[in-house]
N, C-alpha and C positions, 0 to 999 in steps of 0.2 A: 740615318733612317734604317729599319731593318723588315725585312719581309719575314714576316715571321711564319712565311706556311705556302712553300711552293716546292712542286714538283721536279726536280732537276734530271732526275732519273727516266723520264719519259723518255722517248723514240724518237718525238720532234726537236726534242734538245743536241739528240747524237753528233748532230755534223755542225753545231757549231755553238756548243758549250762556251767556250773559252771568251767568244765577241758576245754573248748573252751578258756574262759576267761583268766583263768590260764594259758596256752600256748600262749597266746595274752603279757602277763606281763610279761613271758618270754623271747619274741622274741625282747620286748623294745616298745613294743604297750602299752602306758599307757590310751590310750582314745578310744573309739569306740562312734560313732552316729548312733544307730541306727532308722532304715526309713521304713516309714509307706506308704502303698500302696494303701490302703480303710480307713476308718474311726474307722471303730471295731481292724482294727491292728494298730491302732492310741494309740487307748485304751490300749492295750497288750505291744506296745513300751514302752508307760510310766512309766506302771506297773514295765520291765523291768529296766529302767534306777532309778525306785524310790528302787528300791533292790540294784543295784549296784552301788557306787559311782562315776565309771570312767565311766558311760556311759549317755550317751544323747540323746533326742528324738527330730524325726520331725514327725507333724502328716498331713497326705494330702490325695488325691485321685487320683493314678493311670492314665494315658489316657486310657490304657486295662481298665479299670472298671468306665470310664466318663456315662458309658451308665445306672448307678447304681446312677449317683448325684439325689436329689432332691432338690425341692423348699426350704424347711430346713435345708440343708446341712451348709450351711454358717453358721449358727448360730450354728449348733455345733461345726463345726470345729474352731470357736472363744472358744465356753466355753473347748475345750476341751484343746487349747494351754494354756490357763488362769488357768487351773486345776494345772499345776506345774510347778514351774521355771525350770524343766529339761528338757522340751520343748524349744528349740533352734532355731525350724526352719518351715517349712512349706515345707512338699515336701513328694515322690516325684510326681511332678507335671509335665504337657505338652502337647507334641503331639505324636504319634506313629501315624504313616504312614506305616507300615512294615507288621504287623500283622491286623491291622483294627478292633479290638475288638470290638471300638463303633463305629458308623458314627463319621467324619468328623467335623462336626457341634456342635455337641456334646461336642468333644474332643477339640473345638477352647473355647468355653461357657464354661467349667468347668476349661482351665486352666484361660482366664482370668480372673472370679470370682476369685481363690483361690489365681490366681497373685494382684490383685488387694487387699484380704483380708491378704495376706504378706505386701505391701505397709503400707495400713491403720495400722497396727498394730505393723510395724517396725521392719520386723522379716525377715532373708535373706529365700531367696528360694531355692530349688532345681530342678533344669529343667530338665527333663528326652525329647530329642529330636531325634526320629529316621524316617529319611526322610521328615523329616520337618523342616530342617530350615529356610529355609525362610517365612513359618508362621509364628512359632517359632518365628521370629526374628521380623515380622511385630505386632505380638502381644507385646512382649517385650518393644518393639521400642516406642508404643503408652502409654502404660502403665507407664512404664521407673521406674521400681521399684532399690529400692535404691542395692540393691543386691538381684545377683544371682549369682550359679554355673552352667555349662553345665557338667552333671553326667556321669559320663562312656563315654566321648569325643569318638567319633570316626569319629571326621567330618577334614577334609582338614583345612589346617591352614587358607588359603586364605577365607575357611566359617564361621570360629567362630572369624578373627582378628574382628570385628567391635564389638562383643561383649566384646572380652579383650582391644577394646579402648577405650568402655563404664565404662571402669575398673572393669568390671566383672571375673569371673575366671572361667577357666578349670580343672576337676577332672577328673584323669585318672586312669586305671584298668589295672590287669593281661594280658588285652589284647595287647599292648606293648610289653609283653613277646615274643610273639608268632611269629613262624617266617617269614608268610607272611605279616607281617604289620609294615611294610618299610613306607610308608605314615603314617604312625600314627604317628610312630618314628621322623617322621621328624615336623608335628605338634608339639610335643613334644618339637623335636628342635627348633623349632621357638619362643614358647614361652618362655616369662620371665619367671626364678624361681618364680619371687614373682606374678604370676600370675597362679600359680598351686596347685592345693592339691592332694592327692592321698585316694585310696578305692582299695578295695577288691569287693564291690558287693555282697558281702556271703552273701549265699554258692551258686554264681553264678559266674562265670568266673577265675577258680584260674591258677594262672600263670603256664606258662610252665612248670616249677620245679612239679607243682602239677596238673597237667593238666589230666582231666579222674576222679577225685577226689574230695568231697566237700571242696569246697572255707571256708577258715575262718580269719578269723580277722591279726592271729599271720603273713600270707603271703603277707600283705600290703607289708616287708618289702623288696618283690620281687620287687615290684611295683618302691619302691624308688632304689634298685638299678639299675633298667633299664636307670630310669630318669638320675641317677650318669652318668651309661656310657653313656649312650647317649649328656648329656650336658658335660660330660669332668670335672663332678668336684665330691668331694667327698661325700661318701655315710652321712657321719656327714653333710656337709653342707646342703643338700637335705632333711635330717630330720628336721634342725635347721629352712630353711625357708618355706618348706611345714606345719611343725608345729604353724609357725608363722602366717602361711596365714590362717588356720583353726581356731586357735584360735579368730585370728580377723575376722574372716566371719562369725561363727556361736556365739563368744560373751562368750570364755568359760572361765574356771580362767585360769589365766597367765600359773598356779602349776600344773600338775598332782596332783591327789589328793594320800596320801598314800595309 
């Protein structure tokens, strides 16, 4: 099983990374990606996954933190995916409409650049989208980068089909757990297994079972049983093709590494 979208770089993680991990390879979590939010925790990701061998980095910019891009940005964020083959991806990246950290404008200009420096450099993305889809989607749409995921899905099935008919995919979260989110569920339903991957978000949204508590890697495997029941099929097959879709999305080895 792989968490395809968590935080390692946090503060909460500081003092005791190592036993997180550890209970991640207990739970049957062999892989973690973890995701970069500014540029300098770009840097701190990689560090990370160049320590650990099950883990993988994306590095990108935030919409919360668009307001912080510069003219130079681009150029680092190329040398900095270039720094190490444990960079996997570019993310995460988008719009936020919710909270408004930067302007608007801002927030459209920094994900195209960083979607467009995914493209050129042939590197999937991670879209972080909340109350923007339909920029989101007019951006995406023009650009038409070869992959993307929509992270932490929490949009109506009817809103995100034209991106999983683009062949793109949905990453879903703890949030599924929870038990006003009968709509999500049913997104969930709609889609094709092989059009899903699963995350945790850590240490941000942990499932019901863990709900009040920090989020960590080893509870993905909440994630995948929801999807079980809710699609009607088994907790193995769910790990078998969500692992499959992760692997081929982000480019990892076939093997869990030992």
């Amino acid at each position: 099983m792989i968490d395809s979208h968590c935080h390692l770089t946090d503060k909460i993680f500081e003092g005791d990374l190592n036993d997180v991990l550890v209970r991640a390879k207990e739970a049957g979590v062999e892989r973690m990606v973890t995701i970069s939010d500014r540029l300098e925790e770009g840097t701190k990701c990689i560090e990370i996954s160049k320590k650990y061998e099950n883990v993988f980095a994306t590095v990108g910019v935030h919409p919360h933190n668009a307001k912080e891009w510069q003219v130079t940005n681009p150029a680092i964020l190329k040398k900095l995916v270039q720094s190490s083959k444990k960079v996997v991806g570019i993310g995460e990246i988008g719009l936020d409409y919710h909270y408004m950290h930067s302007p608007k404008d801002i927030q459209k200009k920094v994900f195209r650049e960083q979607l467009q420096l995914g493209k050129e450099l042939g590197l999937p993305v991670v879209v972080h989208t909340r109350e923007a889809i339909e920029d989101t989607w007019a951006i995406v749409d023009d650009i038409r980068p070869e992959k993307i995921v929509i992270h932490c899905c929490c949009e109506k099935f009817e809103d995100i089909v034209r991106f999983l008919e683009r062949g793109y995919l949905a990453s879903f979260t703890g949030l599924i757990t929870y038990p006003k989110a009968e709509e999500l569920r049913r997104t969930v339903q709609m889609c094709s297994l092989d059009q899903i991957m699963i995350e945790t978000d850590a240490p941000y949204l942990a499932p019901k079972k863990f709900r009040g508590k920090r989020n960590e890697p080893a509870y993905v495997v909440e994630v995948a049983k929801m999807i079980a029941e809710v699609k009607g099929v088994s907790l193995e097959e769910v790990d078998r093709v969500t692992t499959a879709n992760t692997v081929g999305f982000y480019g990892l080895p076939a093997e869990a590494l030992a």
